[in-house]
VOTI-471380 format. One record per residue: y, z, x of N, C-alpha, C in turn; residue number from 1; residue in one letter. Coordinates in steps of 0.05 Angstrom, whole numbers, padded with zeros to 5 digits, always signed. Atoms other than C-alpha are relative to their C-alpha. Layout:
BEGIN
       nv       nw       nu      cav      caw      cau       cv       cw       cu     k   r
        Y        Z        X        Y        Z        X        Y        Z        X   NUM   A
...
***
This chain:
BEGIN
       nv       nw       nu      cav      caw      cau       cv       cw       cu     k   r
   +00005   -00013   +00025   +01894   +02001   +02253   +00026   +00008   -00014     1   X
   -00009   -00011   +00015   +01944   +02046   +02231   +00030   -00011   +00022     2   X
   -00014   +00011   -00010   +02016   +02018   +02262   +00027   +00022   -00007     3   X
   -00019   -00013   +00020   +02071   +02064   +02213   -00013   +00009   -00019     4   X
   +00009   -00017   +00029   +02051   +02125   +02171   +00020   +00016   -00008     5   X
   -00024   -00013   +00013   +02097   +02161   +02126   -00020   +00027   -00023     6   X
   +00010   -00037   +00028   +02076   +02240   +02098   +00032   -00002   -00007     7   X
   -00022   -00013   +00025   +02121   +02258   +02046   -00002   +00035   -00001     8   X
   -00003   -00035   -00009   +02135   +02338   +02053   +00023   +00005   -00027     9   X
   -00025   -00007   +00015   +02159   +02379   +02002   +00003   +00037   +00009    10   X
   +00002   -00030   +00001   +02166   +02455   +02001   -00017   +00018   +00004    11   X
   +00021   -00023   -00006   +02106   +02483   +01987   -00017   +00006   +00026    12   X
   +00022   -00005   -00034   +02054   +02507   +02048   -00011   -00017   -00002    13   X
   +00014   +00020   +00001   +02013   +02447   +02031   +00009   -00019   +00028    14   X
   -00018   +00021   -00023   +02064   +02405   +02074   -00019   -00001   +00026    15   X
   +00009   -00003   -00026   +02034   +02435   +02138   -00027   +00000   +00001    16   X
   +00028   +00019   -00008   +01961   +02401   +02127   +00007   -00022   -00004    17   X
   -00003   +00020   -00004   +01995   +02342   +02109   +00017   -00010   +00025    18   X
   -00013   +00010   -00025   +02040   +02335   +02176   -00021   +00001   +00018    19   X
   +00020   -00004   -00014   +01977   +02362   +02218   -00014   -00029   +00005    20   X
   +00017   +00021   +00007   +01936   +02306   +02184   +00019   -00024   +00008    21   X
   -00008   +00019   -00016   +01994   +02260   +02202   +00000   -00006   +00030    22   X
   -00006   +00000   -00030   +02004   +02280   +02276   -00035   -00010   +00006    23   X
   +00025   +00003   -00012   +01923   +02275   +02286   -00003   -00023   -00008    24   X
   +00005   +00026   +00000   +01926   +02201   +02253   +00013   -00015   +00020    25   X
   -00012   +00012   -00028   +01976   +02184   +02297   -00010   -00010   +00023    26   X
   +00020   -00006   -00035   +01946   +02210   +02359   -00019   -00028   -00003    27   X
   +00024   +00018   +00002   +01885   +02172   +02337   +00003   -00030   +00005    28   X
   -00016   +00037   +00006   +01923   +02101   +02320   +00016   -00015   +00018    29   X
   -00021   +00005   -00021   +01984   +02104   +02371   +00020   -00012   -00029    30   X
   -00020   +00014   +00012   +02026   +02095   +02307   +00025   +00021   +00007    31   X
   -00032   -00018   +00005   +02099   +02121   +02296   -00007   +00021   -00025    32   X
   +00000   -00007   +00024   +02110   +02170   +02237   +00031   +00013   -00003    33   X
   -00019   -00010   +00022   +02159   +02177   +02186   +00002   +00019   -00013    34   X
   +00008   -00021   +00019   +02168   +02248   +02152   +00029   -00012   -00029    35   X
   -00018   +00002   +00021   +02204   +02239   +02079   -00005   +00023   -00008    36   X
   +00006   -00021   +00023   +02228   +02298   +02045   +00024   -00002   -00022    37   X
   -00023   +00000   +00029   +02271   +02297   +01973   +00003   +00017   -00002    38   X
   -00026   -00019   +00008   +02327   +02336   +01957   -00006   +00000   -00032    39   X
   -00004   +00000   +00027   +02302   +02342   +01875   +00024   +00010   -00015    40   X
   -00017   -00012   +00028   +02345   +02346   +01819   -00012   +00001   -00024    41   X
   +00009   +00001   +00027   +02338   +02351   +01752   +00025   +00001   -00017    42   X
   -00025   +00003   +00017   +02383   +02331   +01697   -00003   +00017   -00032    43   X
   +00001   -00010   +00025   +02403   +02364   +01637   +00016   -00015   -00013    44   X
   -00013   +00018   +00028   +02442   +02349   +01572   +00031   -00015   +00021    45   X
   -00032   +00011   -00018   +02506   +02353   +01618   +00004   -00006   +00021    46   X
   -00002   -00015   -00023   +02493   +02364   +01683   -00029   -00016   +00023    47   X
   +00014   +00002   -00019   +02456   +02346   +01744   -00004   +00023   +00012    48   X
   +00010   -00020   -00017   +02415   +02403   +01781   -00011   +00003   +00028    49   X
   +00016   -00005   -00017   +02400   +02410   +01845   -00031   +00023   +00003    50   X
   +00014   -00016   +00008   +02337   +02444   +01848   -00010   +00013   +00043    51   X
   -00011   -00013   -00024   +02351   +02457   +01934   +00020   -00010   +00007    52   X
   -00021   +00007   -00007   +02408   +02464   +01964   -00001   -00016   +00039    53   X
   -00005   +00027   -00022   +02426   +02405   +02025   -00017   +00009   +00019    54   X
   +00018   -00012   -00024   +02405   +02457   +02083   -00028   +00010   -00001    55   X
   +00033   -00009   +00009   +02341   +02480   +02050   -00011   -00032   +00008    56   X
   +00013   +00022   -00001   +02320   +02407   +02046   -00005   -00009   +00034    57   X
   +00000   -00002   -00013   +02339   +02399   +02117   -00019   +00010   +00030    58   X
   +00018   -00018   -00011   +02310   +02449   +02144   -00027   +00002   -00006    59   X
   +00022   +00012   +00017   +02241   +02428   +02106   -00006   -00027   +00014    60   X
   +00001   +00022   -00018   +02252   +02361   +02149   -00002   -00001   +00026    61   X
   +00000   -00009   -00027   +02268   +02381   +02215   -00027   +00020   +00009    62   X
   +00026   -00010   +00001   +02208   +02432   +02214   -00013   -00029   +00001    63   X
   +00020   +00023   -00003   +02160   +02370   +02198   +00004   -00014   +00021    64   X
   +00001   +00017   -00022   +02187   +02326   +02250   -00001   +00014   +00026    65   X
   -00004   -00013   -00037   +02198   +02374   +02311   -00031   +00010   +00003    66   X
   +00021   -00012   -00002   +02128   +02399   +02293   -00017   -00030   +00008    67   X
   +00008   +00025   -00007   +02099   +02329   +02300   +00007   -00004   +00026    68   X
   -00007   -00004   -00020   +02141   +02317   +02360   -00011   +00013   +00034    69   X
   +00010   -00018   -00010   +02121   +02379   +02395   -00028   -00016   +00005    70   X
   +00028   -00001   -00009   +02052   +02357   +02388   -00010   -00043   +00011    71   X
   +00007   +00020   -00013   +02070   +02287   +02425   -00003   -00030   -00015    72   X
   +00001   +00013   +00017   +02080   +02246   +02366   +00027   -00017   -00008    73   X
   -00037   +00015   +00010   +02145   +02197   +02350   -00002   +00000   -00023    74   X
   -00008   -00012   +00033   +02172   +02215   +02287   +00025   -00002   +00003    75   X
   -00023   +00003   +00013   +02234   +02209   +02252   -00001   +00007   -00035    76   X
   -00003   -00003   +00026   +02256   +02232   +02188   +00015   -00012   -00013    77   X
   -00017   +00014   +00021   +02281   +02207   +02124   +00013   +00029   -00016    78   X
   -00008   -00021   +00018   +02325   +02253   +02075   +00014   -00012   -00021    79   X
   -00004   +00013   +00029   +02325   +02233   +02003   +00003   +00008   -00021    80   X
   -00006   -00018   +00029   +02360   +02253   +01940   -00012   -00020   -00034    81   X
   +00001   +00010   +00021   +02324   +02241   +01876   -00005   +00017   -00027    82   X
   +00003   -00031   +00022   +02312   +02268   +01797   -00033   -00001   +00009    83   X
   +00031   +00000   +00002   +02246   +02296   +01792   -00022   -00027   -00013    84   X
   +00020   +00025   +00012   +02223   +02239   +01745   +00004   -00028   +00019    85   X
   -00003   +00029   -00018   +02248   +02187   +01805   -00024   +00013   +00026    86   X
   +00013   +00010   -00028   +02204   +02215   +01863   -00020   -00012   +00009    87   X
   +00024   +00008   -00005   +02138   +02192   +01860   +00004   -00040   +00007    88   X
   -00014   +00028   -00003   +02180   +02117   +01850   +00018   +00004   +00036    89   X
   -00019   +00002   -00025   +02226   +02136   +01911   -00028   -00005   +00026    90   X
   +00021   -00003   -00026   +02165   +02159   +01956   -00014   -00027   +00008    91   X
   +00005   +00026   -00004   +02138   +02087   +01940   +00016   -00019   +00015    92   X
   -00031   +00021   -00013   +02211   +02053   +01956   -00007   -00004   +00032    93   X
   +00001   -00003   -00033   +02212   +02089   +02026   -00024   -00006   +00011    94   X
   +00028   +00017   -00011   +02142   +02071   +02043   -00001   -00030   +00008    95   X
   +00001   +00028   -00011   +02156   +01996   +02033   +00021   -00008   +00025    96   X
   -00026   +00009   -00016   +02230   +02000   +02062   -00015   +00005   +00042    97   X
   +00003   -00007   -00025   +02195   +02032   +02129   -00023   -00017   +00009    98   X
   +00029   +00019   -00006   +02133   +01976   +02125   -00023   +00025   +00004    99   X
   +00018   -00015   -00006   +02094   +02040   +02125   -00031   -00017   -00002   100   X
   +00026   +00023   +00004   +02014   +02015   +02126   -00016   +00037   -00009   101   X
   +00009   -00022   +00016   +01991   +02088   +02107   +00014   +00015   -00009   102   X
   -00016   -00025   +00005   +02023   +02148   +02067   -00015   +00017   -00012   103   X
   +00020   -00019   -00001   +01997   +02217   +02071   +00013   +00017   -00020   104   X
   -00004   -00020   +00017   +02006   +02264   +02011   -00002   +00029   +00002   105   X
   +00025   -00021   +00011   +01990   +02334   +01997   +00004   +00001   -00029   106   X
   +00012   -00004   +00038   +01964   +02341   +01919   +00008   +00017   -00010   107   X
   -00009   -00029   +00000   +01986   +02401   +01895   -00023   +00008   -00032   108   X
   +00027   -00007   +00024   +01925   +02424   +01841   +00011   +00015   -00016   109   X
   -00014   -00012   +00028   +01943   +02440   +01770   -00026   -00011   -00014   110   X
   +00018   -00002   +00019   +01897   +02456   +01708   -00001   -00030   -00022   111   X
   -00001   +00021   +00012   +01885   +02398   +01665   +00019   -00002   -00019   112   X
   -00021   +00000   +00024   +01938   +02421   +01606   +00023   -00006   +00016   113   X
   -00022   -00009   -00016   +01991   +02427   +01662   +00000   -00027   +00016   114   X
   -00003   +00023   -00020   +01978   +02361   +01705   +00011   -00018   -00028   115   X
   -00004   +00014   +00029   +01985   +02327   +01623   +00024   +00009   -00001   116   X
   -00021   +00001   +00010   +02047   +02355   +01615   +00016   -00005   +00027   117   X
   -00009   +00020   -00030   +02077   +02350   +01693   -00013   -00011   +00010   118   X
   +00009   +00016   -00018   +02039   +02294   +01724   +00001   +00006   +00029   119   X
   +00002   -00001   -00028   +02016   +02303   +01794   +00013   -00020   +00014   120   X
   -00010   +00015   -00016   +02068   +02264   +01837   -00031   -00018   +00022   121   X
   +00024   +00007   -00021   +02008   +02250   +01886   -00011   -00031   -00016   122   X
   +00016   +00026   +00021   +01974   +02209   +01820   +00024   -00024   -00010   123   X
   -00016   +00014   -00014   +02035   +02173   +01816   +00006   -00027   +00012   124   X
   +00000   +00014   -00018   +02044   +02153   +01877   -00025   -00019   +00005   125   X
   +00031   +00008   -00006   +01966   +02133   +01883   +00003   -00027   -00020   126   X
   +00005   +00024   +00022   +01981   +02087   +01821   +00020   -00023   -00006   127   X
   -00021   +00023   -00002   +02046   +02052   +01833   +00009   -00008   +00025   128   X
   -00017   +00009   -00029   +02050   +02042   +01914   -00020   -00023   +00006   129   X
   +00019   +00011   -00022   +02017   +01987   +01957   -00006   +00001   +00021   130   X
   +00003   -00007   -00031   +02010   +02024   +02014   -00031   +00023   -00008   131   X
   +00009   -00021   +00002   +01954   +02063   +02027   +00010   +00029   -00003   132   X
   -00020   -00029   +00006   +01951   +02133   +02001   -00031   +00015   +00011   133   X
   +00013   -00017   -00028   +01920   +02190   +02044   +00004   +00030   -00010   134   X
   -00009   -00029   +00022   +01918   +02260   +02000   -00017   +00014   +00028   135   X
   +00002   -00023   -00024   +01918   +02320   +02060   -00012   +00022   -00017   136   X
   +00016   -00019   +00012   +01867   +02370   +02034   +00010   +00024   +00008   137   X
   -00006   -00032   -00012   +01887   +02441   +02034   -00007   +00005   +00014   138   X
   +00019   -00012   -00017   +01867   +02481   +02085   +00017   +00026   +00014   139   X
   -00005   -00026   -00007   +01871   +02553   +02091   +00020   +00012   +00033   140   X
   -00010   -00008   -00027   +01900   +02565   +02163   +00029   -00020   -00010   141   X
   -00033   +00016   +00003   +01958   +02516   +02148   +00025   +00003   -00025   142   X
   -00018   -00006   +00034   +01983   +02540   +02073   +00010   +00030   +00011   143   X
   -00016   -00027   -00005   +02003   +02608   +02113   +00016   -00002   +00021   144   X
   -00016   -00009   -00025   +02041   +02587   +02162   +00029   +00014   -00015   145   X
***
């Protein structure tokens, strides 16, 4: 079935139903997994912004993979710098570059005026990858860790 899956992890608590939902596909498949997380920027008139700094991102990576790990899972991470308007394209890139055959999201839910003006990365990804895409449903016990 499932051979190489790649969650993408960003910041928010969400992350930790989408690594969960990776480690339990795993388990299930006997695949490997890939955690990706981006370093965003954002550009202005002059200027490039980081929007975290190196060790934040890091540290956002290492969590995902040792937590996977821990629970008996081969994993390896990726760590990727892009602008905000490149990630939903990057998350695609690294998916093909790794032959991924699934990639697990989490969605992050915005009102309809607000997804119109920032686009949900998730929709996106859903609409320009050829890899399967795998959206990790919230879930209360895991958005507090």
């Amino acid at each position: 079935m499932f051979q190489r899956i790649l969650v993408a992890v960003d910041s928010s608590p969400a992350r930790h139903s989408a690594v969960r939902l990776a480690g339990d596909m795993a388990r299930l498949t006997g695949a490997k997994v890939g955690v990706l997380h981006i370093a965003a920027s954002t550009a202005t008139l002059a200027t490039v912004v980081s929007l975290e700094d190196d060790a934040q991102a890091k540290t956002i990576l290492d969590e995902a993979v040792t937590s996977l790990r821990d629970a008996g899972v081969e994993a390896e991470g990726v760590l990727a710098d892009a602008l905000t308007t490149q990630i939903a394209t990057t998350i695609s890139a690294v998916a093909e570059d790794q032959r991924a055959d699934l990639l697990i999201l989490s969605p992050h839910h915005r009102g309809v005026l607000e997804a119109f003006i920032h686009p949900r990365v998730s929709d996106a990804v859903v609409h320009s990858s050829r890899t399967a895409v795998l959206l990790a449903p919230a879930d209360g016990a895991g958005d507090q860790d």
